[in-house]
PDB file as gemmi writes it, atoms N, CA and C in Angstrom:
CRYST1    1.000    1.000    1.000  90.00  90.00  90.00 P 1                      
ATOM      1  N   UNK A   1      11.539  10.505 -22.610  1.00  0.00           N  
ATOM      2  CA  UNK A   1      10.540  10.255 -21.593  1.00  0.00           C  
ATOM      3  C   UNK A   1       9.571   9.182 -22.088  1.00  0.00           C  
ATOM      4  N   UNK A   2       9.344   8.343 -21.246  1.00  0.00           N  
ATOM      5  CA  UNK A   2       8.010   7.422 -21.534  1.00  0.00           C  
ATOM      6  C   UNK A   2       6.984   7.653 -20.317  1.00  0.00           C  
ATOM      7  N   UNK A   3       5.742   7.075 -20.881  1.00  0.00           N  
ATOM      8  CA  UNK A   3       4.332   7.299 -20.160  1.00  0.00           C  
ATOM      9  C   UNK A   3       4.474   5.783 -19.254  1.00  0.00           C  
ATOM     10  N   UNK A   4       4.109   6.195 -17.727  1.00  0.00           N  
ATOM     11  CA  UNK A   4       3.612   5.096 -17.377  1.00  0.00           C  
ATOM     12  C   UNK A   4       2.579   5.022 -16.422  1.00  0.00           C  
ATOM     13  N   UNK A   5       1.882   3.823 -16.101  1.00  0.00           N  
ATOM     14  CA  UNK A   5       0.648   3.817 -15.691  1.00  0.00           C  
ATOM     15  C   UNK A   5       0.753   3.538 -14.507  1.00  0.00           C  
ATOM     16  N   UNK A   6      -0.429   3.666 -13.454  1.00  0.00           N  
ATOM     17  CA  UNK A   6       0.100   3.609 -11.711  1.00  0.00           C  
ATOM     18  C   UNK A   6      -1.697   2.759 -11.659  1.00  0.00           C  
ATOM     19  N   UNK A   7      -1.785   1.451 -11.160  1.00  0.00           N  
ATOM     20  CA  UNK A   7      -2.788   0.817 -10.933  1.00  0.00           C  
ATOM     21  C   UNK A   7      -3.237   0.716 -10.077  1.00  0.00           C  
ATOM     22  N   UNK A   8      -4.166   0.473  -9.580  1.00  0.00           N  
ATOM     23  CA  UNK A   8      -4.363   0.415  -7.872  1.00  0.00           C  
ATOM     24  C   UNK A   8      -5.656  -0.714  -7.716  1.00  0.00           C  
ATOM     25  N   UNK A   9      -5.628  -1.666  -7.291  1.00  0.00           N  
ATOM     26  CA  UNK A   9      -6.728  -2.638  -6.587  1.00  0.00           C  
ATOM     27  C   UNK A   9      -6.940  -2.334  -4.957  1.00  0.00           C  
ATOM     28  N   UNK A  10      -8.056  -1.944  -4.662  1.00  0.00           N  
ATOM     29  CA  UNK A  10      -8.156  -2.447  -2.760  1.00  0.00           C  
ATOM     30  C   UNK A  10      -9.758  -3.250  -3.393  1.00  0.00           C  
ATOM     31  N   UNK A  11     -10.596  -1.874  -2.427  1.00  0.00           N  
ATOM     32  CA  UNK A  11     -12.093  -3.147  -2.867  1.00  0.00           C  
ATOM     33  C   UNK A  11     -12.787  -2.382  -4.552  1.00  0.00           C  
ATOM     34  N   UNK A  12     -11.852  -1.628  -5.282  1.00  0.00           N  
ATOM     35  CA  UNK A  12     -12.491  -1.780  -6.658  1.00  0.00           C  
ATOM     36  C   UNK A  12     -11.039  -1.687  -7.065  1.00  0.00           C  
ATOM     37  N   UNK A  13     -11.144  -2.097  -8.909  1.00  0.00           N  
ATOM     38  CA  UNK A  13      -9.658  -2.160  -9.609  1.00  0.00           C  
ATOM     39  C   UNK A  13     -10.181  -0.546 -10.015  1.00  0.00           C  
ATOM     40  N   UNK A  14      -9.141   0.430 -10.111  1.00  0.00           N  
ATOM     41  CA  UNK A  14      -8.751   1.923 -11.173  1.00  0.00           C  
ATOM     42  C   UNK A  14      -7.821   1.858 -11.791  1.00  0.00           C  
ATOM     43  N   UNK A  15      -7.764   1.462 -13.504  1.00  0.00           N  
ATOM     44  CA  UNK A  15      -6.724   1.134 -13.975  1.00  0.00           C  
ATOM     45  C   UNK A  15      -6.495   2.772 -14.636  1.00  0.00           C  
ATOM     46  N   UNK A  16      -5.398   2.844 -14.624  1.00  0.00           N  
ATOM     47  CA  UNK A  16      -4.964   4.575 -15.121  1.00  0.00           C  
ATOM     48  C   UNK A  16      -4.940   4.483 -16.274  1.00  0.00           C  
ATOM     49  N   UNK A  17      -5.625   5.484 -17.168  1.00  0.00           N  
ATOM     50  CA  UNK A  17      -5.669   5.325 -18.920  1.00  0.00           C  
ATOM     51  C   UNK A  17      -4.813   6.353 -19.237  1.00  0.00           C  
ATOM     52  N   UNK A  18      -4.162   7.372 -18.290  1.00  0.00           N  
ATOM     53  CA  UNK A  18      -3.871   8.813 -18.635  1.00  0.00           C  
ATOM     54  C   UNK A  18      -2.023   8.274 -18.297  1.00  0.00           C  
ATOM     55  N   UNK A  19      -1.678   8.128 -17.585  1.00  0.00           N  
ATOM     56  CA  UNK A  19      -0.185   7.900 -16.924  1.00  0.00           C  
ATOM     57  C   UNK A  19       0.201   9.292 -16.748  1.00  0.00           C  
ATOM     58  N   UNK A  20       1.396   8.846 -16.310  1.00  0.00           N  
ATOM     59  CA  UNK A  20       2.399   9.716 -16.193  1.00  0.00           C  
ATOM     60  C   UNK A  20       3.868   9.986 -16.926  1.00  0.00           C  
ATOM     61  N   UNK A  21       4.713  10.679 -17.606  1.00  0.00           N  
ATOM     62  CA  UNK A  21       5.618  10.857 -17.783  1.00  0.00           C  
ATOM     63  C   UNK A  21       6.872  10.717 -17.286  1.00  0.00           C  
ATOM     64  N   UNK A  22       7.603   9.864 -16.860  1.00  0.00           N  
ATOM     65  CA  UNK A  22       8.994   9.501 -16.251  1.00  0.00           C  
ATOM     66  C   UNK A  22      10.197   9.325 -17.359  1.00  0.00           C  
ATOM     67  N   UNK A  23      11.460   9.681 -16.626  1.00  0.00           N  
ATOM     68  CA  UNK A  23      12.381   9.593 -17.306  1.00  0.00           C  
ATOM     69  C   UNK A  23      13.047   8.005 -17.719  1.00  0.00           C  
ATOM     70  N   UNK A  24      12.477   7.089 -16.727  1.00  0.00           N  
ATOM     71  CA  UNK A  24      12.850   5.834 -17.091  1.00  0.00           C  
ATOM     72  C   UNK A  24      11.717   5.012 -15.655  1.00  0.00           C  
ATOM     73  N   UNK A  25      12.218   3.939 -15.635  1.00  0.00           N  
ATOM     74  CA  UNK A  25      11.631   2.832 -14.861  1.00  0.00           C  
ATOM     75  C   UNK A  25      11.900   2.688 -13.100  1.00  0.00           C  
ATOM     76  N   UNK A  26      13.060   3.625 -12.843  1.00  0.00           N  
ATOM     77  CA  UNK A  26      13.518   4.171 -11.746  1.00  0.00           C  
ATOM     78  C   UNK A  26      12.531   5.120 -11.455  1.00  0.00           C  
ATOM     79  N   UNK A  27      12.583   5.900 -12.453  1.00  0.00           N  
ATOM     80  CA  UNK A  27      12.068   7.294 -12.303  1.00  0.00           C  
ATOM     81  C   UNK A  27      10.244   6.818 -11.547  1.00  0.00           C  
ATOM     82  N   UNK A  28      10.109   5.903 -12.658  1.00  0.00           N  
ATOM     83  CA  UNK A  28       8.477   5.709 -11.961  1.00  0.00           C  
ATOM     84  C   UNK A  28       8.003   4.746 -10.962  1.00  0.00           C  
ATOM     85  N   UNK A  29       9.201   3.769 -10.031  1.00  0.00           N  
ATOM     86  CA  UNK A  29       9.687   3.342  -9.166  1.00  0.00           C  
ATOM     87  C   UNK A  29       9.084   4.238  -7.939  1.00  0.00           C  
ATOM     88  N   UNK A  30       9.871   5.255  -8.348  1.00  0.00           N  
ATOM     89  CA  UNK A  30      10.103   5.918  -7.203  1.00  0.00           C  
ATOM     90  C   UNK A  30       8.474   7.325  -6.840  1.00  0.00           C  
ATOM     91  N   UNK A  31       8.458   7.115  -7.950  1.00  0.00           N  
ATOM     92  CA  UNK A  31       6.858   7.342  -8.195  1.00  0.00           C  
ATOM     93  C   UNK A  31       5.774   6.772  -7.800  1.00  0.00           C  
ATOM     94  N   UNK A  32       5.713   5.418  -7.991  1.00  0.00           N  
ATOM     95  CA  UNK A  32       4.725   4.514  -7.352  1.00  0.00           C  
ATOM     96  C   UNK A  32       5.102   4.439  -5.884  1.00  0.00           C  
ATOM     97  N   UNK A  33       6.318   4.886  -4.928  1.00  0.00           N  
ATOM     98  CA  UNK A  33       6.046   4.704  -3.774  1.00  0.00           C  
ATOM     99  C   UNK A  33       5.194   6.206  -2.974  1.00  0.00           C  
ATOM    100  N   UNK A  34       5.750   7.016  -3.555  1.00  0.00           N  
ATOM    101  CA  UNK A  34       4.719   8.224  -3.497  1.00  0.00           C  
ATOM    102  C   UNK A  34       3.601   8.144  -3.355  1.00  0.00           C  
ATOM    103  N   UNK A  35       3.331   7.589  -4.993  1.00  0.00           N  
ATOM    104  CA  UNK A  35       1.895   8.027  -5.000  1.00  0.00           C  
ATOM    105  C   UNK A  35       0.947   6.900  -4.062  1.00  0.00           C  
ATOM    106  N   UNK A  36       1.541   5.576  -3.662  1.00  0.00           N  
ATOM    107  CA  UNK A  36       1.363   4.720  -2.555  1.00  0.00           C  
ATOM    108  C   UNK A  36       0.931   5.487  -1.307  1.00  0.00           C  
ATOM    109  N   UNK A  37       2.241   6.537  -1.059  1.00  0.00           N  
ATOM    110  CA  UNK A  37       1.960   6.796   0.099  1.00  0.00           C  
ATOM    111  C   UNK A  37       0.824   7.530   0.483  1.00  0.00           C  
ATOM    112  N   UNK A  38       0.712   8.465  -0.717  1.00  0.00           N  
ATOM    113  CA  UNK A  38      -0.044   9.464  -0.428  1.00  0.00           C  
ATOM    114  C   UNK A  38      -1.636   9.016  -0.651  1.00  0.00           C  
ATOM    115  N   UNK A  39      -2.057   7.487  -1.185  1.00  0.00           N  
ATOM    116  CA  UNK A  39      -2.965   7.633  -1.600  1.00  0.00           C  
ATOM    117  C   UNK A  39      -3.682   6.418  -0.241  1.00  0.00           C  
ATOM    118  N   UNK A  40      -2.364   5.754   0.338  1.00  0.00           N  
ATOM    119  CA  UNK A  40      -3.178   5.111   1.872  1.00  0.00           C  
ATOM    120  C   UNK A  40      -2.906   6.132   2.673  1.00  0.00           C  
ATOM    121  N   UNK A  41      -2.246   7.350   2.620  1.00  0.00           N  
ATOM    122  CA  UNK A  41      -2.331   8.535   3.914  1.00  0.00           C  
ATOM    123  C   UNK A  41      -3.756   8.680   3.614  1.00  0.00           C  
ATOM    124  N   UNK A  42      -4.398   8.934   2.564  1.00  0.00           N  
ATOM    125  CA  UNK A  42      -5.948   9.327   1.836  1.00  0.00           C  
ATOM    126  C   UNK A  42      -7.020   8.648   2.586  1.00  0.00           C  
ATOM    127  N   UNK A  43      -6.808   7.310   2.574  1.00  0.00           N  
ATOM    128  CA  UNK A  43      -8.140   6.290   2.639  1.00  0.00           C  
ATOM    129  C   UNK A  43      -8.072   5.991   4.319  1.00  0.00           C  
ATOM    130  N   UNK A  44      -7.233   6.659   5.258  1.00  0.00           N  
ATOM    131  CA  UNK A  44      -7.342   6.960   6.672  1.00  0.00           C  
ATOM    132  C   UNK A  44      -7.856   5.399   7.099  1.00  0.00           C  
ATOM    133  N   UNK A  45      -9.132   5.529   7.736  1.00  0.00           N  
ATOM    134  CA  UNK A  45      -9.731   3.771   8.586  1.00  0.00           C  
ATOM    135  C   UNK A  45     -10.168   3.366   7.405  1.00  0.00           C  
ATOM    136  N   UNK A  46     -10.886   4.030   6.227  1.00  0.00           N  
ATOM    137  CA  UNK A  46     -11.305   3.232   4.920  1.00  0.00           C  
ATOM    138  C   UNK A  46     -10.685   2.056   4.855  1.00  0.00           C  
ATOM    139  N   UNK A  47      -9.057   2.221   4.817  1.00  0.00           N  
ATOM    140  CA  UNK A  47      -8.323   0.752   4.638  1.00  0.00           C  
ATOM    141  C   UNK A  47      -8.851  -0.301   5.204  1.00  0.00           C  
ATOM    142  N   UNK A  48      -9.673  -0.183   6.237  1.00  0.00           N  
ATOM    143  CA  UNK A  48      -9.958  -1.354   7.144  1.00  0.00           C  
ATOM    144  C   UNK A  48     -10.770  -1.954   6.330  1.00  0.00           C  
ATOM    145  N   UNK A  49     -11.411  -1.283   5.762  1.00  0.00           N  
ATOM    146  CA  UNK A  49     -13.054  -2.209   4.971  1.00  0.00           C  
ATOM    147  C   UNK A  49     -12.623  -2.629   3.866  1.00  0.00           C  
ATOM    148  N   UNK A  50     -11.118  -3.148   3.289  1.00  0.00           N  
ATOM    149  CA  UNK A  50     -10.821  -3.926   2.297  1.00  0.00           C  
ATOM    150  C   UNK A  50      -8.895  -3.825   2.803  1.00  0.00           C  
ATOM    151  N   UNK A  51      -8.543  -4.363   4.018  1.00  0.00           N  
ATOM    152  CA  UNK A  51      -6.798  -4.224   4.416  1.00  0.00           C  
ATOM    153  C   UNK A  51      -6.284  -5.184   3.762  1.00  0.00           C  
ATOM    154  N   UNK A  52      -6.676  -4.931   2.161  1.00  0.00           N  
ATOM    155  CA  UNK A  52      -5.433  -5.633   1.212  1.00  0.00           C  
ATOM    156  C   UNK A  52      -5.594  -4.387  -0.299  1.00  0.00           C  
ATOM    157  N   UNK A  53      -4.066  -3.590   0.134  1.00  0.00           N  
ATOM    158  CA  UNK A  53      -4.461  -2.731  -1.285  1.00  0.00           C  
ATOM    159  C   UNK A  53      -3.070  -3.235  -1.955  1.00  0.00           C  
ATOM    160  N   UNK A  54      -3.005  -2.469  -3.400  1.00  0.00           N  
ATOM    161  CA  UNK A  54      -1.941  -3.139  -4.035  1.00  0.00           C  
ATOM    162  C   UNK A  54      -1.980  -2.344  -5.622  1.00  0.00           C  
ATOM    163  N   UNK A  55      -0.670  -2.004  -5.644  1.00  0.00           N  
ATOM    164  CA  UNK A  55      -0.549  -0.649  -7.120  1.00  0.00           C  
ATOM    165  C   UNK A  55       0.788  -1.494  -7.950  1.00  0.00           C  
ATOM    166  N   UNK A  56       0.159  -1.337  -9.037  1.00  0.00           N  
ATOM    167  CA  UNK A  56       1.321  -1.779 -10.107  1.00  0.00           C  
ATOM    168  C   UNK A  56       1.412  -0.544 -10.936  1.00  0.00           C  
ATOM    169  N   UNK A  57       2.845  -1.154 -11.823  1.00  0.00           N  
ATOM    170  CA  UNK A  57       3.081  -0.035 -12.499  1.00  0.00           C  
ATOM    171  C   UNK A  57       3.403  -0.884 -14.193  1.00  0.00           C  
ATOM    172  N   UNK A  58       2.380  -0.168 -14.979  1.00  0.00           N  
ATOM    173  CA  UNK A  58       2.997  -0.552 -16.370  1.00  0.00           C  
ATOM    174  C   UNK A  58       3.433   0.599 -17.224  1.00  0.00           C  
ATOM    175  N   UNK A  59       4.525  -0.254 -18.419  1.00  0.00           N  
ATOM    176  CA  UNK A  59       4.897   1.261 -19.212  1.00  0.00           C  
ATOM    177  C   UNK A  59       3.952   1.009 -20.532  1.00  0.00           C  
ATOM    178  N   UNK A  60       4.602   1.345 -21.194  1.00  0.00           N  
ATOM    179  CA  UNK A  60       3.637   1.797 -22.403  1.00  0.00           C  
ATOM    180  C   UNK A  60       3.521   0.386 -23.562  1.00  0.00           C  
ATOM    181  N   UNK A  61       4.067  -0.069 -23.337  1.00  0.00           N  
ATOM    182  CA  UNK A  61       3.984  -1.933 -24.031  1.00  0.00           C  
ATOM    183  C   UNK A  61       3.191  -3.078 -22.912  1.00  0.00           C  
ATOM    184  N   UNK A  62       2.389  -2.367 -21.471  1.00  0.00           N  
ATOM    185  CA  UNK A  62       1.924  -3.272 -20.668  1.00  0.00           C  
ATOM    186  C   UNK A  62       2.660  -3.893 -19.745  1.00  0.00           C  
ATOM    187  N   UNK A  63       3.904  -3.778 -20.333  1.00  0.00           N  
ATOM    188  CA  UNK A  63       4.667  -4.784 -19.214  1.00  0.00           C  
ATOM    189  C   UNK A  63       5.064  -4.072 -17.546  1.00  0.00           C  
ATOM    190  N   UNK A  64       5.134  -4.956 -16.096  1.00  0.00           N  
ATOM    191  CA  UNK A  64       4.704  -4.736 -15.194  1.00  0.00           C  
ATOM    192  C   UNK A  64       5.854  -4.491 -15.028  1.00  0.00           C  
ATOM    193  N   UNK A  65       6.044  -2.644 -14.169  1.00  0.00           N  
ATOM    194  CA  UNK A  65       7.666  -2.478 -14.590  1.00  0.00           C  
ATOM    195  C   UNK A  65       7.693  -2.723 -12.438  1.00  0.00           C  
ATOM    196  N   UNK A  66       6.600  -2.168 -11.348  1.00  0.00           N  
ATOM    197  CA  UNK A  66       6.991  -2.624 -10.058  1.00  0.00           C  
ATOM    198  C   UNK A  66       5.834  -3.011  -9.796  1.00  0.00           C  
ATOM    199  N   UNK A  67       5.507  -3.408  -8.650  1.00  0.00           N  
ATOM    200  CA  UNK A  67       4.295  -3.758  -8.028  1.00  0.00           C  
ATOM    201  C   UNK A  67       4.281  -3.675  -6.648  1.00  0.00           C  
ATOM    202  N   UNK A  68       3.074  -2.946  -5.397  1.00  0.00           N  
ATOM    203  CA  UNK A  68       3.488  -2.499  -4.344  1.00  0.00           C  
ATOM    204  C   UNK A  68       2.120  -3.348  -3.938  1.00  0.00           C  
ATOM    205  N   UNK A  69       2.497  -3.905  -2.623  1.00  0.00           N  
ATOM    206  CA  UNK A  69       0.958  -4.239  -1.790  1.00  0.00           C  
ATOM    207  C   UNK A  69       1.355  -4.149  -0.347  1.00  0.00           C  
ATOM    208  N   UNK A  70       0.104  -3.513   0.042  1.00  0.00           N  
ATOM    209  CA  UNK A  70       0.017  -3.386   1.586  1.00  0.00           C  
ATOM    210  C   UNK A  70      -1.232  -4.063   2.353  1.00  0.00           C  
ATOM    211  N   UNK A  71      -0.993  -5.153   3.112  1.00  0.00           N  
ATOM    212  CA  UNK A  71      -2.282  -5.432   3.900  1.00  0.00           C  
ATOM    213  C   UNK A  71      -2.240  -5.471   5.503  1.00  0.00           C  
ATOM    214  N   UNK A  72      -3.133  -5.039   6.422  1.00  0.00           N  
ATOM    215  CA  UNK A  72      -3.325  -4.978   7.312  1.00  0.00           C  
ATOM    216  C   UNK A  72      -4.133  -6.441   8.029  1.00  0.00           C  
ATOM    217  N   UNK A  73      -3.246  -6.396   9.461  1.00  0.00           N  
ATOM    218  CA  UNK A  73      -4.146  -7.230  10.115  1.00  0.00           C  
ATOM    219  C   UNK A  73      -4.923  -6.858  11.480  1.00  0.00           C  
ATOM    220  N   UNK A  74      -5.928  -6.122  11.375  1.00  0.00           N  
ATOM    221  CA  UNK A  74      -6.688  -5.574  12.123  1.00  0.00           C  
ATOM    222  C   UNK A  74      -6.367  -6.171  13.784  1.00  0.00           C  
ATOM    223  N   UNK A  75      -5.604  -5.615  14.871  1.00  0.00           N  
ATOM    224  CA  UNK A  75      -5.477  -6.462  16.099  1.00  0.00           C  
ATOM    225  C   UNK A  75      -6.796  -5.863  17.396  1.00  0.00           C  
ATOM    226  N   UNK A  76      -7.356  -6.320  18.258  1.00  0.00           N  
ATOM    227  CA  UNK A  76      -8.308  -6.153  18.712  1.00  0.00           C  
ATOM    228  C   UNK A  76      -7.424  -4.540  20.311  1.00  0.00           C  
ATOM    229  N   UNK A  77      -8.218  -4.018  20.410  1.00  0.00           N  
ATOM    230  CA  UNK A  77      -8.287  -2.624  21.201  1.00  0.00           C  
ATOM    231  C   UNK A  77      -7.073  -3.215  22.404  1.00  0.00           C  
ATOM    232  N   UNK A  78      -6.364  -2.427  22.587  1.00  0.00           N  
ATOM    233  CA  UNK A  78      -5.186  -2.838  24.164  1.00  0.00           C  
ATOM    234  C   UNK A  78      -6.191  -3.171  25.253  1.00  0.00           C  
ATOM    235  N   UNK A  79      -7.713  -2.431  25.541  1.00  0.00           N  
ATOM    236  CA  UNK A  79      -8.173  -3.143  26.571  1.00  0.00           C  
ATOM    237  C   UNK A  79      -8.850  -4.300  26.892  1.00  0.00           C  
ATOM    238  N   UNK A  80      -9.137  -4.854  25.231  1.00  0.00           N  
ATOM    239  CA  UNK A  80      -9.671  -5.822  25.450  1.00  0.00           C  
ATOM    240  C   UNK A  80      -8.683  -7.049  25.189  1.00  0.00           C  
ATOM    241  N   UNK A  81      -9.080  -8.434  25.454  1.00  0.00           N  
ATOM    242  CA  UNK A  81      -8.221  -9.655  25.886  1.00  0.00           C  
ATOM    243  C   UNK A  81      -8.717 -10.444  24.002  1.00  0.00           C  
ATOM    244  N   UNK A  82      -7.176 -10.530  23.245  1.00  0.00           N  
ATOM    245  CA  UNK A  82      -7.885 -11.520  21.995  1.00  0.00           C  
ATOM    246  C   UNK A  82      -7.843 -12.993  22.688  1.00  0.00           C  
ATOM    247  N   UNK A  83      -8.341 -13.665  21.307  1.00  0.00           N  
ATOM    248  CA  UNK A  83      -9.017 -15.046  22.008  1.00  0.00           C  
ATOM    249  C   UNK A  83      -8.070 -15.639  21.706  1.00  0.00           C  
ATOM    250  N   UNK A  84      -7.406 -15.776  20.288  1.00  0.00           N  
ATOM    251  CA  UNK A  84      -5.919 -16.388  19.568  1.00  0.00           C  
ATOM    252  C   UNK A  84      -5.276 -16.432  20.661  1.00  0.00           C  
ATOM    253  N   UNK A  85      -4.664 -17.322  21.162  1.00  0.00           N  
ATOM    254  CA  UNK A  85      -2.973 -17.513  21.663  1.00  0.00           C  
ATOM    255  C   UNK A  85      -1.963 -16.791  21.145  1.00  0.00           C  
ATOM    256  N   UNK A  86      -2.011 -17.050  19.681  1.00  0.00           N  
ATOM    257  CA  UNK A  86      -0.870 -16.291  18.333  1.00  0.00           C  
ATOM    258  C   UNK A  86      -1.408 -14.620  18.778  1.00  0.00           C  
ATOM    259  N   UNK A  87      -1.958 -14.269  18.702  1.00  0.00           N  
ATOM    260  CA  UNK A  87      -2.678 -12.728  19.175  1.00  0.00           C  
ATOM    261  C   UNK A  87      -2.452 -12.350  20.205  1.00  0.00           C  
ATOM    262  N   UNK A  88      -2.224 -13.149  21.162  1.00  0.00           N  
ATOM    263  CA  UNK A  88      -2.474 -12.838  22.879  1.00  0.00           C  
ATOM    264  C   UNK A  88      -0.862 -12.622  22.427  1.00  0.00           C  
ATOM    265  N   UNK A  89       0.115 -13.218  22.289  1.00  0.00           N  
ATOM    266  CA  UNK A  89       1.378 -13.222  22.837  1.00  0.00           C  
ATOM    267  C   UNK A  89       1.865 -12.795  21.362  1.00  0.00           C  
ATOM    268  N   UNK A  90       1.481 -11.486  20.773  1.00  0.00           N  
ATOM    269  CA  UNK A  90       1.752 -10.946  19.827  1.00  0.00           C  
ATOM    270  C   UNK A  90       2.536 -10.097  19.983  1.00  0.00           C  
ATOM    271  N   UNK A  91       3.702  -9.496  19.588  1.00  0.00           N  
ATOM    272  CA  UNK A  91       4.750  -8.538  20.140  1.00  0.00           C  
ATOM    273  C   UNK A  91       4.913  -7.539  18.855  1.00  0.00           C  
ATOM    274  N   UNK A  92       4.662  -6.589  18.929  1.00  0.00           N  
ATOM    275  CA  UNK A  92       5.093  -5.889  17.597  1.00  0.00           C  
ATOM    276  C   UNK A  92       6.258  -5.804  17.730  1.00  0.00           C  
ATOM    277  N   UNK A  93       6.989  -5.182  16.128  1.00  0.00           N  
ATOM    278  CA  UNK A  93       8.475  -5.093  15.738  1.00  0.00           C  
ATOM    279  C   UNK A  93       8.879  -3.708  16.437  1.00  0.00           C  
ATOM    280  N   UNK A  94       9.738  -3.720  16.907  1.00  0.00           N  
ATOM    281  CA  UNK A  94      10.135  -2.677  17.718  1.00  0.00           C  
ATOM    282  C   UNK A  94       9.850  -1.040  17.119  1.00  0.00           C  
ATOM    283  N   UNK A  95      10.069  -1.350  15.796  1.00  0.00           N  
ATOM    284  CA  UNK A  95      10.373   0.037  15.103  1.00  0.00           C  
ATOM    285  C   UNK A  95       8.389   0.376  15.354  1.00  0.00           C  
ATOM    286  N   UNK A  96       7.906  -0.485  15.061  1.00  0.00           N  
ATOM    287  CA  UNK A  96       6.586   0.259  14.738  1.00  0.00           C  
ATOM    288  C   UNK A  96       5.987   0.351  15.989  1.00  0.00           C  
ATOM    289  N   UNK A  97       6.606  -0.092  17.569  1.00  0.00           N  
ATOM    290  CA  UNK A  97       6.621   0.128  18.291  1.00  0.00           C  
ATOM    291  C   UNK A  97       6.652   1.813  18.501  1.00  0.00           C  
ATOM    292  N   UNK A  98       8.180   1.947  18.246  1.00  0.00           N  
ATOM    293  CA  UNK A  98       8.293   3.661  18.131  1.00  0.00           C  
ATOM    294  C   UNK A  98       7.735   4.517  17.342  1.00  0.00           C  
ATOM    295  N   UNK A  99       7.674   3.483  16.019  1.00  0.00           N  
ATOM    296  CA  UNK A  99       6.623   5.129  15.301  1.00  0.00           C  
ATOM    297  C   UNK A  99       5.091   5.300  15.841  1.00  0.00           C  
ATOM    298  N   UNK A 100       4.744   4.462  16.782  1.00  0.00           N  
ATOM    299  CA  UNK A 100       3.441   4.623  17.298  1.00  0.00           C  
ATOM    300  C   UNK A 100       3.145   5.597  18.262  1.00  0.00           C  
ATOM    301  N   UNK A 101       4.617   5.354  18.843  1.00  0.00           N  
ATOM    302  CA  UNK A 101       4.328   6.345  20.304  1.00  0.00           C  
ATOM    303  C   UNK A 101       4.677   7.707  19.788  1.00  0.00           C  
ATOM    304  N   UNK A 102       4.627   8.053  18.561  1.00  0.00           N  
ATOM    305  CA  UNK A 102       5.334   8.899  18.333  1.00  0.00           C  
ATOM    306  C   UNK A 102       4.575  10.064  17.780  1.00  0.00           C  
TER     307      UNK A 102                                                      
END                                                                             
């Protein structure tokens, strides 16, 4: 087993001093999307007041074994009219179409 670290930047850096234990670089792969998920399920509209977050992962020599970023682009309310052209005739991707209505 090696220790590895899970980083996270939005609007402050928390660099992890403690890690975690994984069986390899897969292992904490699959770890950092977890703990991704679970930690923007966490920060709910918070995200809005910094929609650029972003988690790396180092092992125990520093080196950057994945790196995850998520940013948002805030689009204005369905009833109101945006001013952009690019905005006005904005189409979301179908899928997130459905997970919306959903």
């Amino acid at each position: 087993m090696a220790r590895y670290f899970f980083h996270v930047r939005d609007s402050a850096q928390i660099i992890d001093r403690d890690g975690i234990d994984c069986a390899g670089s897969g292992e904490a792969r699959v770890m950092a999307v977890k703990a991704a998920a679970e930690a923007l399920r966490d920060l709910k509209e918070e995200f809005w007041s910094d929609p650029e977050w972003r988690m790396w992962v180092t092992d125990e020599n520093g080196e950057i074994v994945c790196s995850l970023r998520f940013s948002g682009d805030p689009f204005p309310a369905a009833d109101q009219k945006p001013s952009s052209p690019a905005l006005r005739d904005h189409k979301p991707h179908p899928l997130i179409w459905v997970m919306g209505r959903g």
